[in-house]
Steps between C-alpha positions, in 0.01 A plus 500: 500500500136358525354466140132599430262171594371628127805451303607170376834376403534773275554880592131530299185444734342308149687179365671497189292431186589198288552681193777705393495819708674712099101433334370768445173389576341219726359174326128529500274449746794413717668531886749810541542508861423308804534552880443281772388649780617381870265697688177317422269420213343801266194641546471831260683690269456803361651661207594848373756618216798326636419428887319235585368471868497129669272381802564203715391317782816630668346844539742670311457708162781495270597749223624368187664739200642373204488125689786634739392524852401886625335496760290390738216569820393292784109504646465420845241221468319338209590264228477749165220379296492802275715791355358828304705749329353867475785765408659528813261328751513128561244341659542135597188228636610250798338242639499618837207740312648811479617737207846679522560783322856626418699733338781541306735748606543798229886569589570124479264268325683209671343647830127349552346702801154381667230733491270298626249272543129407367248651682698786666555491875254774519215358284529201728469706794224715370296235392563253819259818656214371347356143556352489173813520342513139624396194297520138607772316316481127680262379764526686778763756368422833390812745340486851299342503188826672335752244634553158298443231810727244257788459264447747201537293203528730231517891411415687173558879397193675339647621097485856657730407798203642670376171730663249595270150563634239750348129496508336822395113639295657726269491204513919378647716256546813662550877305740727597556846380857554465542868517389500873558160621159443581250169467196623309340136459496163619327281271367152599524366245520086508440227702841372560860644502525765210838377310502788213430867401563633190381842355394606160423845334168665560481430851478154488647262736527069517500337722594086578439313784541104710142478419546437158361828375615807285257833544524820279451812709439881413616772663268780565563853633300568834610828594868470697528148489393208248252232500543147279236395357511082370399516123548166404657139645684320240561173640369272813708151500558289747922539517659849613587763270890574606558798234399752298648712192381710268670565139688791370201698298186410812326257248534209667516388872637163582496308847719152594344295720618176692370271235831606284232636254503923381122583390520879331229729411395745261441864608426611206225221457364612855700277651440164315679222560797481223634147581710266697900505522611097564858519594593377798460173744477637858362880616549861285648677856586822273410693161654807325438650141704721286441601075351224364641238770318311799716331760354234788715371745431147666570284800580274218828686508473575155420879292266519165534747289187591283498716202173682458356565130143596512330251760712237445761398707803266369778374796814617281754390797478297831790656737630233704778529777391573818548227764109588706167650423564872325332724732529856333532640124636865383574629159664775375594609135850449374579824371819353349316241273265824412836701331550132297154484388420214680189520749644333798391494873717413807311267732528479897405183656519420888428189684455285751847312429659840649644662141375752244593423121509772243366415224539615090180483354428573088175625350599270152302172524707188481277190572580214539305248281402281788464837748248602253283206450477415838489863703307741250168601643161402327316751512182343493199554728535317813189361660320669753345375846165670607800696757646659239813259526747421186548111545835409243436268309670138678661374160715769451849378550637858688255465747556452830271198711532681832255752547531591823831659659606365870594840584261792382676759663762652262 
């Protein structure tokens, strides 16, 4: 009998952990679990109660419950650049530009059925009708306004489940309404590739781009459909911004760009910049936020873990294992820690070196006394170019020389 090209030598998809297996609980800030993959590196993840979702390059979505293999589904075309969970739809971004929606079967939740695809057959065909429905996308090339005519790089869910966003390299975010399937929006938003999307409460939506800019926008009613309206742009630099996040309460939005650098802002201080996170060598490629905990991902191979008190920041652990640049971040709350009394989170990390690690990651703060001279943030005012742009200051040790990425395409 063939075995799975996702188990190992063991009968358990995830490789034994080094500690006794009769704790009771993990060491913290420490490896559980990890599984390399054979089918190709790791795109996206996405995490709900106990299943987490995988995305590859291989085309193929795997289900993962209780880290024991589940299930899986298989796209026709596209590398899967992102995953979204919403109740029993789940919609997944490729880079051949197109959005597939799925469901999961009610009389077998192993079963994931596709419903779909984003826009509809029959919006496509409706709006092909008209030739203003077509915009030019590259010289000489014109394609429907509600199609992506590139990879989509990222997706987000609205709080209300009600829109979904989808960032795309063909430089928009585009809004769709999720109860009917349709595009109500295509935003142009930047000048190069759009890399991240992120929303926040109130209608308000981020988004990151190649071009080395991050732009707040509004969403405002227009009858049927929506209109975004840009309220503010945070940032203009000259590297890309690869990802955005925003933490658990809405307060603060924080965006990773290829400079290995994490600039966050205050939306309670109408969007002021907070500071600068200096943990890494090479490019932030991913970001994810849960309590009072920031994570950034990096082609440096490496994971920082930042404990948020107030505006200051403070690196509490540096997760180190992966073999290639981590590529995707999900969280989840350990519900077993919360019966012990012991805030805990379980961390999901993919990456380019073809495995996901599971990670357990604690709340309680234990520094390192040369972790916590040399990583906490200053918060001190940065100085400001004429541009608006937050130049870190050179002598800081944690920063990182190279300011420009050689790939701004995330």
């Amino acid at each position: 009998m063939m075995m799975s090209p996702w188990n190992q030598t063991t009968n358990s998809p995830f490789s034994k952990p080094q500690w006794s297996q009769h704790e009771d609980t993990p060491p913290q800030n420490s490896l559980i679990g990890s599984l390399v993959r054979e089918e190709g590196h790791i795109y996206s993840l996405a995490a709900s109660g106990d299943l987490l979702y995988t995305g590859s390059d291989s085309k193929n979505i795997r289900v993962w419950k209780n880290l024991q293999e589940y299930c899986g589904f298989k796209s026709n075309s596209g590398l899967v650049k992102a995953i979204i969970i919403s109740g029993q739809k789940i919609f997944t971004g490729h880079q051949d530009g197109k959005i597939r929606v799925w469901k999961v079967s009610l009389k077998n939740p192993s079963i994931h059925k596709r419903a779909g695809t984003l826009p509809t057959l029959k919006d496509i065909f409706k709006s092909s009708i008209k030739p203003s429905n077509y915009v030019e996308v590259r010289k000489h090339r014109t394609a429907l306004w509600i199609k992506h005519s590139d990879a989509v790089s990222c997706l987000s869910l609205s709080p209300d489940k009600t829109y979904l966003y989808s960032a795309s390299w063909d430089r928009t975010v585009k809004v769709w309404r999720i109860a009917d399937s349709k595009c109500l929006e295509s935003i142009t938003s930047h000048e190069d590739a759009v890399n991240a999307v992120v929303c926040g409460n109130d209608g308000i939506v981020f988004s990151g781009s190649a071009d080395g800019t991050v732009k707040v926008w509004r969403r405002e009613p227009r009858g049927k459909a929506t209109k975004h309206v840009m309220v503010k742009q945070l940032l203009k630099q000259e590297c890309a911004v690869t990802a955005l996040a925003i933490d658990s309460t809405g307060s603060m939005v924080y965006c990773g760009a290829s400079d290995g650098l994490v600039n966050f802002w205050e939306r309670d201080k109408q969007f002021e910049h907070g500071g600068v996170l200096k943990g890494h060598k090479l490019a932030v490629l991913c970001l994810a936020s849960a309590g009072n905990l920031v994570f950034s991902g990096s082609a440096d191979k490496t994971i920082c873990v930042w404990k948020r008190d107030g505006v200051i920041h403070t690196c509490i652990s540096v997760l180190t294992g992966h073999d290639g640049p981590v590529k995707c971040l999900a969280v989840e709350q350990d519900r077993e820690s919360d019966a012990r009394g012991d805030q805990r989170w379980i961390l999901y990390s993919g990456s380019l070196d073809k495995s996901v690690k599971v990670w357990s990651v604690s709340e309680i703060m234990q520094v390192q006394h040369r972790m916590s001279e040399s990583m906490q943030v200053q918060h001190r005012m940065t100085s400001m170019t004429s541009e608006g742009d937050s130049i870190p200051s050179e002598s800081d040790s944690s920063y990182s020389s190279s300011r420009a990425g050689n790939n701004k395409r995330n």
